[in-house]
C-alpha positions as CSV (number, residue, x, y, z in Angstrom):
1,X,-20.8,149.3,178.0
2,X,-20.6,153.2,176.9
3,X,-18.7,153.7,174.0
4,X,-15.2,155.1,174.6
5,X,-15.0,158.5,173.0
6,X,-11.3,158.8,171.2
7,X,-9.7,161.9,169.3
8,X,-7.0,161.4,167.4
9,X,-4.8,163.8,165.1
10,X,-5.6,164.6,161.3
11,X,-2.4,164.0,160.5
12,X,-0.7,161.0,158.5
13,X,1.5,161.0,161.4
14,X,-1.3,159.6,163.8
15,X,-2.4,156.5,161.9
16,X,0.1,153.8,163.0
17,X,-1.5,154.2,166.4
18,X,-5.1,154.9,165.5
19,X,-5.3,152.4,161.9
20,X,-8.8,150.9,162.7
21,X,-9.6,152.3,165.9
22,X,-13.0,153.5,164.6
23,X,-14.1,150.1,163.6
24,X,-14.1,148.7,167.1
25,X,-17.4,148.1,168.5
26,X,-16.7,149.8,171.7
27,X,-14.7,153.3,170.3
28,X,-15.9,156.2,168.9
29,X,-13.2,157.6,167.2
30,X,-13.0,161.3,165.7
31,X,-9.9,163.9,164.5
32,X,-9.1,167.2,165.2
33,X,-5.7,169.2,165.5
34,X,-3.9,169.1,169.0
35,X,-5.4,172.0,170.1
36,X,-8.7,171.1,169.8
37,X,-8.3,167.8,171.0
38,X,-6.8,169.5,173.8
39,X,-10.1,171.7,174.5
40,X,-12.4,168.5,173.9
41,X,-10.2,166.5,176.5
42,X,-10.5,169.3,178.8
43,X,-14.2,169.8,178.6
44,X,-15.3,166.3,179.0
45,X,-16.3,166.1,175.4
46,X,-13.4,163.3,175.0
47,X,-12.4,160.2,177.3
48,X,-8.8,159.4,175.6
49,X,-7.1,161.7,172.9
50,X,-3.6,161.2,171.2
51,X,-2.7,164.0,172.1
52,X,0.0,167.1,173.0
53,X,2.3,165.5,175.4
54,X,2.8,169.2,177.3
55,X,-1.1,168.7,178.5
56,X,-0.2,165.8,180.9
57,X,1.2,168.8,183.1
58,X,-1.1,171.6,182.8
59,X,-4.2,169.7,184.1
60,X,-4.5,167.2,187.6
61,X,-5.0,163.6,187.1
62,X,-4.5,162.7,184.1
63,X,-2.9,159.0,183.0
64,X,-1.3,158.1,179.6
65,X,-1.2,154.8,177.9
66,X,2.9,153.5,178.4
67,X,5.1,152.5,175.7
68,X,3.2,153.7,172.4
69,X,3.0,157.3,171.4
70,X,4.0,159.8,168.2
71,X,8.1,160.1,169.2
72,X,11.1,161.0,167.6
73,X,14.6,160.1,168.4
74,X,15.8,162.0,165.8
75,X,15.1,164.7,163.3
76,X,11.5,164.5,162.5
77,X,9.9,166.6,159.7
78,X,6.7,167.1,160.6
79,X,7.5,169.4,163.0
80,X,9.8,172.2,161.9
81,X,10.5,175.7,162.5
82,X,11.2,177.2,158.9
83,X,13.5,180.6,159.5
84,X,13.7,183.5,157.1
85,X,17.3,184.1,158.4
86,X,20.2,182.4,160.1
87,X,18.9,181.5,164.2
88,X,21.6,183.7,166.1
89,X,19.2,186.4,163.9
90,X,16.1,185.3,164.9
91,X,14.0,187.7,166.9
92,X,10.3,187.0,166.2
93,X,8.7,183.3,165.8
94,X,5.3,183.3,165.1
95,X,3.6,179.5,166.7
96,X,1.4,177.4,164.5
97,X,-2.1,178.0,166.1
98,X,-2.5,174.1,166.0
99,X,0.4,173.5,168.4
100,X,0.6,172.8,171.6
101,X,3.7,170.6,172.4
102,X,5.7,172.1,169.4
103,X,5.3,175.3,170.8
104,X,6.3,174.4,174.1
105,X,9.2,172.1,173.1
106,X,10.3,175.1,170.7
107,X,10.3,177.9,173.3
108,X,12.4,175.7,175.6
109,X,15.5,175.3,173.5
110,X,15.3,178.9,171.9
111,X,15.6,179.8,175.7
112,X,18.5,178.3,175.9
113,X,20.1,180.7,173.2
114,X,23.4,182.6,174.3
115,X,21.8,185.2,173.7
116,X,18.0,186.7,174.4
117,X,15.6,184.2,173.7
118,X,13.4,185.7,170.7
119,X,9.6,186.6,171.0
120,X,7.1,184.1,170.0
121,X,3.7,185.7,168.2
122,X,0.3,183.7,169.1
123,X,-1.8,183.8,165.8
124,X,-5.2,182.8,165.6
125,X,-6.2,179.4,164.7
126,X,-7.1,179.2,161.3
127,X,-4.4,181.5,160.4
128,X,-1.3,180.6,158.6
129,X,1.8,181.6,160.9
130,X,3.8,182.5,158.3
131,X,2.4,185.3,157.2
132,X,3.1,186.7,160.7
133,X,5.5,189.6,161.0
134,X,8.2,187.5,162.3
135,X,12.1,186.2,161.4
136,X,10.8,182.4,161.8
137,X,7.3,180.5,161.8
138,X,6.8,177.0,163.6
139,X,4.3,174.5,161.2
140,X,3.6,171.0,162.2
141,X,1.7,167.9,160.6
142,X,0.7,167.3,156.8
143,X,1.9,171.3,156.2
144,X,4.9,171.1,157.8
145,X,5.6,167.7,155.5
146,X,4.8,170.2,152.5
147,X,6.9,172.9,153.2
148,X,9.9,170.7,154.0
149,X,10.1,168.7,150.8
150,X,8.2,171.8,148.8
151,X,11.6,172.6,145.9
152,X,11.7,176.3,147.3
153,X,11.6,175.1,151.2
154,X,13.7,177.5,153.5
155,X,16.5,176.7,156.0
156,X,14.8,174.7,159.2
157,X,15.5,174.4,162.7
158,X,14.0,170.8,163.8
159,X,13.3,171.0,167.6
160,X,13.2,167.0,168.1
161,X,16.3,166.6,166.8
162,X,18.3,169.2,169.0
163,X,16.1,168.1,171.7
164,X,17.7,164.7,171.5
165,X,21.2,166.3,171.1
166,X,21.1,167.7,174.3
167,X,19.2,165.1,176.4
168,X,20.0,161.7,174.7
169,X,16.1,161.3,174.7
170,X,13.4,160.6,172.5
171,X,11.1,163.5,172.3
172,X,7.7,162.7,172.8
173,X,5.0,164.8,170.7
174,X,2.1,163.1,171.8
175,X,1.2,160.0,173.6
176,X,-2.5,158.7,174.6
177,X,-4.0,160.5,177.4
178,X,-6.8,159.5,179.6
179,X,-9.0,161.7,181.1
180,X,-9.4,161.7,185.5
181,X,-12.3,159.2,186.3
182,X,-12.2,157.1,182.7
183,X,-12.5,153.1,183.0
184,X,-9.8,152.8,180.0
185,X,-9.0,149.2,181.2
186,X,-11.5,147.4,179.0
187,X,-11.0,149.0,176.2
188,X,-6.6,148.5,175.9
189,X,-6.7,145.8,173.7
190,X,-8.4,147.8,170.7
191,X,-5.4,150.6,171.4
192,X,-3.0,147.3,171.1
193,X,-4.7,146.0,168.3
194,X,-4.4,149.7,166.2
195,X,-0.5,149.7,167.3
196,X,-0.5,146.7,165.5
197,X,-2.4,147.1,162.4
198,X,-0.9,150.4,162.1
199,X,3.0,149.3,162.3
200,X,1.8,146.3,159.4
201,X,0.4,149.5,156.8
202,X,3.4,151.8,157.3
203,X,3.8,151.1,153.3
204,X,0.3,151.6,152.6
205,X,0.2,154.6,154.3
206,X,2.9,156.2,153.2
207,X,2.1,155.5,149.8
208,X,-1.6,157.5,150.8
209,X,0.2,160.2,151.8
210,X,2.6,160.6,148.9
211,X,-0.6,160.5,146.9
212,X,-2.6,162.5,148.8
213,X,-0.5,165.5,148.9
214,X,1.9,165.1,146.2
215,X,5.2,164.4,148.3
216,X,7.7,161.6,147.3
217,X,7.1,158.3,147.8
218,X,11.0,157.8,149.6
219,X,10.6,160.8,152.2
220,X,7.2,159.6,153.3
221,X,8.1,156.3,153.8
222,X,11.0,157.4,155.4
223,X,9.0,159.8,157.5
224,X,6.9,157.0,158.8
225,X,9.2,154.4,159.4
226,X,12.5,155.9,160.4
227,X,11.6,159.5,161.9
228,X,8.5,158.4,163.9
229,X,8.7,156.7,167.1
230,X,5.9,154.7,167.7
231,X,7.5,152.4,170.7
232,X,9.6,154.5,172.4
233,X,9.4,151.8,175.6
234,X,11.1,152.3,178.4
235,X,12.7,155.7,177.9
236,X,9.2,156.9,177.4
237,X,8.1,158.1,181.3
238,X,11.7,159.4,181.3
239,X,11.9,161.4,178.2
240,X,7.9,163.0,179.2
241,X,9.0,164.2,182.8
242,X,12.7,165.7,181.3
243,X,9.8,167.9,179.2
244,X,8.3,168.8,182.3
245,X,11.3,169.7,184.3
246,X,12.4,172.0,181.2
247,X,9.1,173.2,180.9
248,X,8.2,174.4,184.1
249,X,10.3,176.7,184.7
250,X,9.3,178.7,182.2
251,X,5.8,179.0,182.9
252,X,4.8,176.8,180.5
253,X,3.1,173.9,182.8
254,X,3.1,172.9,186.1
255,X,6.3,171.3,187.7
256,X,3.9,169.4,190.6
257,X,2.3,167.2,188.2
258,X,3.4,163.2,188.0
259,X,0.6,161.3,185.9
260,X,0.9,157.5,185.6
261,X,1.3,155.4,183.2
262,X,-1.8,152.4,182.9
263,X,1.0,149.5,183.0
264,X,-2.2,146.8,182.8
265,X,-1.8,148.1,178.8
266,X,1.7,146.3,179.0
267,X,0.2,142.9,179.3
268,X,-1.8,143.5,175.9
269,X,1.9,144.5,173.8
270,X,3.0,140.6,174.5
């Protein structure tokens, strides 16, 4: 059998689904940021990648793996919008290059302002985004995690949080996708098995990543195993097509698009 080839995020945030994919005999795991995942997954370079929920409707045929994914029901602070001045101010946000779903889920509520939505700045990727000219700057991942808990962190706007304020929905960042045409079926139980490993480590990892980058020990594990969604279940079909239908409208993906969930993986959670 052909090994499977997976990408999954660089971020601490991705390793409860993803602990020990690698090892499988059958996978051939690698990282990159959403947006390259994204271009990978595109370009038939990858076969699965956890991935930038928003890409399920901006491409045909696509399927997702049901009930696991990177969720929040709740504040989540590895995604943030940092803001130089009160929000009613904002004018300018400049969009973390490495974005795609934060991006998205960011221009839909500020859209939603009483007043004119602000004007988001694309910067290169690579670039930091707040050293754009702009009132705001949206970070996500490890950096994000920085900046929040950093002593001289400025006033945030956290777009999963007023996301489930208004909708009463998890927000989902970024669930498996499957490519159109991949056999996934064979390999679901090694995705079930790295759910698993990966919801026994959450106090390993969070210690790694307090380590790794300095941050308290309390927020990390907090982070990981209150903020994060990893199960988000049922709700989870729900909460990715209210994205759409907010979405859409704005140009930001296609409204036509209904990809499936592979409910065989169900029978592997049991």
């Amino acid at each position: 059998m052909p090994k499977l080839r997976v990408g999954s995020v660089p971020y601490l945030v991705g390793r409860p689904l993803d602990l020990g994919l690698g090892d499988e005999p059958d996978i051939e795991l690698s990282h990159a940021v959403p947006a390259e995942l994204v271009r990978r997954l595109r370009g038939g370079e990858l076969d699965v990648a956890l991935v930038s929920s928003i890409e399920l409707f901006r491409q045909p045929d696509y399927r997702f793996i049901p009930g696991i994914a990177v969720a929040g029901a709740g504040e989540v602070d590895s995604v943030q919008l940092f803001l130089r001045k009160p929000l009613q101010e904002v004018r300018r946000v400049a969009l973390d290059p490495s974005s795609r779903t934060a991006a998205c889920l960011v221009q839909v509520l500020l859209s939603q302002k009483g007043d004119s939505p602000p004007e988001f700045i694309e910067v290169g990727l690579g670039e930091d985004p707040r050293q754009a000219d702009a009132d705001g700057w949206l970070r996500i991942g490890d950096p994000a995690l920085r900046e929040t808990y950093a002593a001289d962190a400025p006033r945030v706007f956290n777009p999963s949080k007023v996301w489930a304020q208004r909708t009463g929905l998890p927000f989902i960042f970024a669930p498996w996708i499957v490519a159109p045409g991949v056999h996934i079926e064979p390999h679901l139980a090694a995705f079930a098995r790295a759910r698993s490993r990966g919801a026994s480590a959450i106090a390993e990892l969070a210690q790694q990543g307090a380590t790794e980058w300095s941050l308290p020990l309390a927020r990390c594990t907090r982070y990981l195993a209150e903020q994060c969604d990893y199960e988000p279940g049922a709700s989870m079909q729900a909460a990715l097509y209210a994205f759409r239908d907010a979405a859409a409208p704005l140009g930001l993906c296609r409204a036509d698009l209904n990809p499936q969930p592979i409910d065989s993986f169900l029978a592997h959670r049991r």
